[in-house]
Every structure is written in C-alpha cells, then in structure tokens.
C-alpha positions as CSV (number, residue, x, y, z in Angstrom):
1,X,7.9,35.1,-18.5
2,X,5.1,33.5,-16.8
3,X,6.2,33.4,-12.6
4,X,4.4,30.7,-10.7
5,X,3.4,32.5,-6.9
6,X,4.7,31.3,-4.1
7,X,1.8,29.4,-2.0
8,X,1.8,29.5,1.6
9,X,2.6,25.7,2.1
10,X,0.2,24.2,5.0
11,X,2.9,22.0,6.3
12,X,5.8,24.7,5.3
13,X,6.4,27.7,3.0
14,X,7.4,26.8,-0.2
15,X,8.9,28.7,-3.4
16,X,8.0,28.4,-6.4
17,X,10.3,28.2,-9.4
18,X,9.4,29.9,-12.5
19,X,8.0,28.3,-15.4
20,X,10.4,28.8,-17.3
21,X,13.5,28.1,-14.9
22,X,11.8,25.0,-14.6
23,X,12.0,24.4,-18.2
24,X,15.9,25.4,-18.9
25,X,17.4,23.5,-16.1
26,X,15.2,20.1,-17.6
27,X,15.9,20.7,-21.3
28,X,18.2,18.0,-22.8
29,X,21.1,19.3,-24.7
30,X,20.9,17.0,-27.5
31,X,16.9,16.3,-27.3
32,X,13.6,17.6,-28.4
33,X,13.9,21.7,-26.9
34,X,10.5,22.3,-27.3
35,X,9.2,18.6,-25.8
36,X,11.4,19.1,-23.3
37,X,10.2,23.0,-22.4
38,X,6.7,21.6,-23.0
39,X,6.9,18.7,-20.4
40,X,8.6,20.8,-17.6
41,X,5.5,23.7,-18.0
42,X,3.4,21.0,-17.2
43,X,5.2,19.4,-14.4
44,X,5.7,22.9,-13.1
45,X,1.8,24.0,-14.2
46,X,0.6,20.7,-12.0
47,X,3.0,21.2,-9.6
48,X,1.4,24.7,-9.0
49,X,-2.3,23.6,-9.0
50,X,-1.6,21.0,-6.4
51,X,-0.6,23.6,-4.2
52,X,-2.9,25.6,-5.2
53,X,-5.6,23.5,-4.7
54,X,-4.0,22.5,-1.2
55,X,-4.2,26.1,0.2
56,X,-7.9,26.5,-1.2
57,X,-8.3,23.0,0.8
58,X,-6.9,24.7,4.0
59,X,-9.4,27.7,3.4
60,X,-12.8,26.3,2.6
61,X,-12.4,23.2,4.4
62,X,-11.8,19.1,3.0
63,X,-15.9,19.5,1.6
64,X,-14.8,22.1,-0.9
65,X,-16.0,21.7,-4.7
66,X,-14.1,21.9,-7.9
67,X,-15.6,25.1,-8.8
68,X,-14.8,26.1,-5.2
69,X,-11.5,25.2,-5.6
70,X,-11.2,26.5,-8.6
71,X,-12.3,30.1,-7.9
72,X,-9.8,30.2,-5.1
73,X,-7.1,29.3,-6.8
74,X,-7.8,32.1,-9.6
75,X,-8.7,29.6,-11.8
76,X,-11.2,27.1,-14.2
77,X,-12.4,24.1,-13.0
78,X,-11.7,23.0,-16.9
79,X,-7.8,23.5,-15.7
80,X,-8.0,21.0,-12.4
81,X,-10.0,18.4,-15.1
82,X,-7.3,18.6,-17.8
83,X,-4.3,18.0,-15.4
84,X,-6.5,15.5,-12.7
85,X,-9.0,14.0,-14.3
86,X,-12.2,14.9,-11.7
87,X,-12.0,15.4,-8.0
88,X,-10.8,11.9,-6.7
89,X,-7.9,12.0,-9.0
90,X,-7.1,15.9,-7.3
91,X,-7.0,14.1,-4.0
92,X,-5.0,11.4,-5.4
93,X,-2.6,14.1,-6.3
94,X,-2.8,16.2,-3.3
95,X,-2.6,13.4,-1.3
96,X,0.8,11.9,-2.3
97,X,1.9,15.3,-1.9
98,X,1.2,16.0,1.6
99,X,1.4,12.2,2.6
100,X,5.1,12.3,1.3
101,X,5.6,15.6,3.6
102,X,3.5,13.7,6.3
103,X,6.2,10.6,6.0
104,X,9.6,12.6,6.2
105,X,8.7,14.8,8.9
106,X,7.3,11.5,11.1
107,X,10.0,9.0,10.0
108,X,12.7,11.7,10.7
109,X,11.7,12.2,14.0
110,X,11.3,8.3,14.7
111,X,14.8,7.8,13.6
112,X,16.9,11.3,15.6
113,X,15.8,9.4,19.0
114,X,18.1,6.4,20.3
115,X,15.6,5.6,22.9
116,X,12.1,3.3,22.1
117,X,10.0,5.6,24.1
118,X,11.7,8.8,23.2
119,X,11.2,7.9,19.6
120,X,8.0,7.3,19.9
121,X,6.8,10.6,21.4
122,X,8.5,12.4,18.9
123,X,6.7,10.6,16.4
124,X,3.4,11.1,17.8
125,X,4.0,14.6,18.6
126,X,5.9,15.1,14.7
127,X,2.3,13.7,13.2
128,X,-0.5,15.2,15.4
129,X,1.9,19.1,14.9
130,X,1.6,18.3,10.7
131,X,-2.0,17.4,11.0
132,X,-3.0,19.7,13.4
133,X,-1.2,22.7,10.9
134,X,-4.1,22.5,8.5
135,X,-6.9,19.6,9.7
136,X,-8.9,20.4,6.5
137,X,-6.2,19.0,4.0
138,X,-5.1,16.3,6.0
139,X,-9.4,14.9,6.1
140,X,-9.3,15.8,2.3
141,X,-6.3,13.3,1.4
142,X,-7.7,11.0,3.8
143,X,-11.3,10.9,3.3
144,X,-13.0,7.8,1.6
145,X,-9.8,5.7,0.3
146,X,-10.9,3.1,-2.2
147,X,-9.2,0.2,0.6
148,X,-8.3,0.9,4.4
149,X,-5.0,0.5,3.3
150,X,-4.0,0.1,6.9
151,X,-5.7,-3.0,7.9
152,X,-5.5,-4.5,3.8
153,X,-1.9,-3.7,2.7
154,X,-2.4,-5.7,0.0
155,X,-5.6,-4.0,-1.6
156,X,-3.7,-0.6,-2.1
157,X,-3.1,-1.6,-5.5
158,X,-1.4,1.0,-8.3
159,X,-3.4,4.2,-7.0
160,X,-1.1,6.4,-6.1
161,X,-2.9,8.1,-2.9
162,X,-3.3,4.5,-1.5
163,X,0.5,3.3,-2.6
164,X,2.3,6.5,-1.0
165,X,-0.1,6.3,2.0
166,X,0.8,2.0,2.1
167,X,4.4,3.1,1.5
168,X,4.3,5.2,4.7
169,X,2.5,2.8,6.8
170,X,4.6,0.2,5.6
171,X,7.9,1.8,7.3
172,X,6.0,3.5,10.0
173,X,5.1,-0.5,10.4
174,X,8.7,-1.8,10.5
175,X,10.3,1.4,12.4
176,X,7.5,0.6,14.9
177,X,8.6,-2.9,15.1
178,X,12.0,-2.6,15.9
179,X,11.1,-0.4,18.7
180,X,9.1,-3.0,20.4
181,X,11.7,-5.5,19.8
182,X,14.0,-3.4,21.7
183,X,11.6,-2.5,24.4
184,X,11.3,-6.2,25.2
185,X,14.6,-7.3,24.5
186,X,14.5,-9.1,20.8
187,X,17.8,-9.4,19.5
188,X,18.2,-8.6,15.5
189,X,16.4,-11.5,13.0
190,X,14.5,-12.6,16.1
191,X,10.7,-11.9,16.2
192,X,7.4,-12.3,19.0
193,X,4.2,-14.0,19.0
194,X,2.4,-13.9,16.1
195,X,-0.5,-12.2,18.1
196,X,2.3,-9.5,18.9
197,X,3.6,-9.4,15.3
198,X,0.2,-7.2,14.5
199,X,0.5,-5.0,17.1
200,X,2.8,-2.5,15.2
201,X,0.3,-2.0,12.4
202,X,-2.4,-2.2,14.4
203,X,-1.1,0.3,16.8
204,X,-0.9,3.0,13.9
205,X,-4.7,2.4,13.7
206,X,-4.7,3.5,17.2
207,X,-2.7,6.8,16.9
208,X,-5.1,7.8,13.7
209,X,-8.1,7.1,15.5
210,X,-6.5,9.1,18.9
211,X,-5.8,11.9,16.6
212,X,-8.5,12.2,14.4
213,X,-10.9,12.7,17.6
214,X,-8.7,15.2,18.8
215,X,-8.7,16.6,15.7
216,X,-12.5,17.0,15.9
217,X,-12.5,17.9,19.4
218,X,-13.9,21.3,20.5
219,X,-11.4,23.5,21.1
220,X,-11.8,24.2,24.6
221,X,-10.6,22.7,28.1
222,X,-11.7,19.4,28.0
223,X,-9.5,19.2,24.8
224,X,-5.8,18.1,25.4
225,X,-2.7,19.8,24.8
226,X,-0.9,18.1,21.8
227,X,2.2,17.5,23.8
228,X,-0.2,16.0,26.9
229,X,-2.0,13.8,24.3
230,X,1.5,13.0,22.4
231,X,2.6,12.2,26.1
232,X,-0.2,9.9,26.6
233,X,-0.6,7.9,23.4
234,X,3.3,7.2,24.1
235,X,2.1,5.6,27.2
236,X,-0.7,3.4,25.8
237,X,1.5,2.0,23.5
238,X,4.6,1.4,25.9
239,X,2.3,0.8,29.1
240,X,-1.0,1.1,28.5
241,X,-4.1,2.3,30.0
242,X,-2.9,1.0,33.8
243,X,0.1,3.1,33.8
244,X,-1.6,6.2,33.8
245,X,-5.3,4.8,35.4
246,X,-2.5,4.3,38.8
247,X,-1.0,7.7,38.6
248,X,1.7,6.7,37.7
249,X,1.9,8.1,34.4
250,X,3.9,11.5,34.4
C-alpha cells in the first residue's frame, strides 16, 4: 500500500489519505474498477504534489526552481511536468489551493461579525494572519498573474489561478459592499454614487498593497504589530487617514 505523508499544511495541518483509501471510497460499483482506481491515484498523487510543492515553497522561498522543488519534495522534476505542465501551470495549481483556503478563512470571518467595522477588522486581521503564516507561498501564487484580475475582472478569463483568485475578489467585493451600505445607511436594492460604487474593489487593492509592504517590512520596531496594522487599515477604510492623523484613532 503506497501511504501519502502528511505535509505540514502552511495555512493548517493537513492529513493525508492513502492512496488507496482514496481509490475504494471513489470506485463506482457498477463502473470501470480499474479507471476508477486509476483516476483517484491521480487525484490523490496531484493532490500530494501540490502540497508538496507548497511546503518546499514555504522552505526555499516563492523564487524556488522546479528542480528545487523537486528535490525537496523527494522527487523528479519529470513528476511536477507530467501532472502541471511547467512551473506557471504548478502555481496555477498551488494557487487555487491556497487562494481557496485564503477565501474561507477571510469570508468566514467577514460574515461571524454583525457589526461593519467589527467585520472588517476581522477580515483584515483573518487575511494578514494566513499570509503572514508562510509569506513565501502566498508571493508564489501571487506573483506575475497573466491580468490584475483586481482592477480587470473581466480579463481573468478560464485560468484557473486567475478565476479562483476573481472568484474571491468578486465576493470579498460584494461582502465589502454591503458593509458600506450599512455604514452609511443604504437600505437593501438601493446603491451610492457611482464614484462610490468602486470604492469596494478598489479598497481590496488597498489592503493588498498595506499588507504586502508589511509583508516585506524588516522585522523590527518600526514594523507594526498585525493587530495594530489590522486596527489601522480598519480605520482608513471606515475613517480614513484624519481619524487617526487627530488622535483620535484608538
């Protein structure tokens, strides 16, 4: 019986089913048994190399080669290429992994506080705690997208990194702008200016960039706390810059 390891998960520990648990519980009673087992050891197989790849990702850093990758994970590169295709197609993979980890853990905060500004601390303190567990992965599913599918919705087209990332912007977008139609008293089908109809999207742009730089940031004490910078992106976006410029900010 070939055992798939458990992978430390960087958002979470994760176990691993065995290969061929996998198989018997997605075998068809009346279908093709050795299809079947064949097409749930290679779910499983790519399910492991994701992760796989993901930890070797957290190690070496979001520059990492194949062969890097590779000879972390115990592994060929030939294996990655058969499953992924080449490197892009790896981050594709990785990428709708993590961002679909990235998207429950943010839009389940979002949605366990009644409160506009409550909500959206939690949100900004769930993302910048899941990016800030392993910076490397998140830069490697983020780096170099084919469209900014943040300011171009429309240009994420069928790749799948780009489409789950869209997908998550897309109800961080609408979640964001119920908020502010509750913060300034819209009632339900009712809607603002159009110039304030763009600020939910375009205040996730502001969030990334906050967090990125933070990110980046040495690590020493000029460098927030993630609940003080959590704190004060919740401000910019319910108050702005004033609020806390006039002390007022707590």
């Amino acid at each position: 019986m070939l055992l798939i390891p458990s992978v430390p998960d960087t958002l979470g520990i994760v176990n691993i089913q065995s290969v061929d648990e996998a198989s018997s519980q997605q075998l068809e009673p009346n279908g093709d048994g050795r299809s079947a087992r064949w097409d749930a050891h290679r779910a499983a197989r790519r399910l492991e190399l994701i992760r796989l790849a993901r930890r070797a990702i957290h190690l070496l850093g979001p520059g990492a080669s194949m062969d890097d990758i590779a000879t972390q994970a115990n592994t060929s590169k030939s294996v990655f290429y058969r499953y992924f295709g080449d490197k892009d197609g790896l981050r594709h993979a990785v990428g709708e992994y993590v961002i679909g980890k990235f998207r429950a853990g943010v839009i389940t905060a979002g949605r366990n506080s009644t409160e506009p500004s409550d909500a959206l601390h939690a949100m900004m303190l769930a993302y910048l705690k899941m990016a800030a567990n392993s910076p490397n992965v998140y830069f490697f599913v983020t780096a170099s997208p084919a469209t900014d599918v943040l300011t171009d919705p429309a240009g994420a087209g069928g790749r799948v990194r780009e489409g789950a990332l869209n997908d998550f912007f897309e109800e961080l977008t609408s979640m964001m702008r119920d908020r502010m139609h509750d913060y300034i008293g819209i009632g339900p089908g009712g809607s603002a200016s159009p110039a304030l109809e763009l600020w939910p999207r375009a205040s996730i742009g502001m969030v990334r960039a906050a967090g990125e730089l933070w990110l980046r940031a040495p690590d020493d004490e000029q460098r927030p706390s993630i609940e003080d910078l959590a704190q004060s992106i919740t401000e910019w976006l319910t108050h702005g810059v004033a609020h806390q410029a006039s002390g007022k900010a707590s």
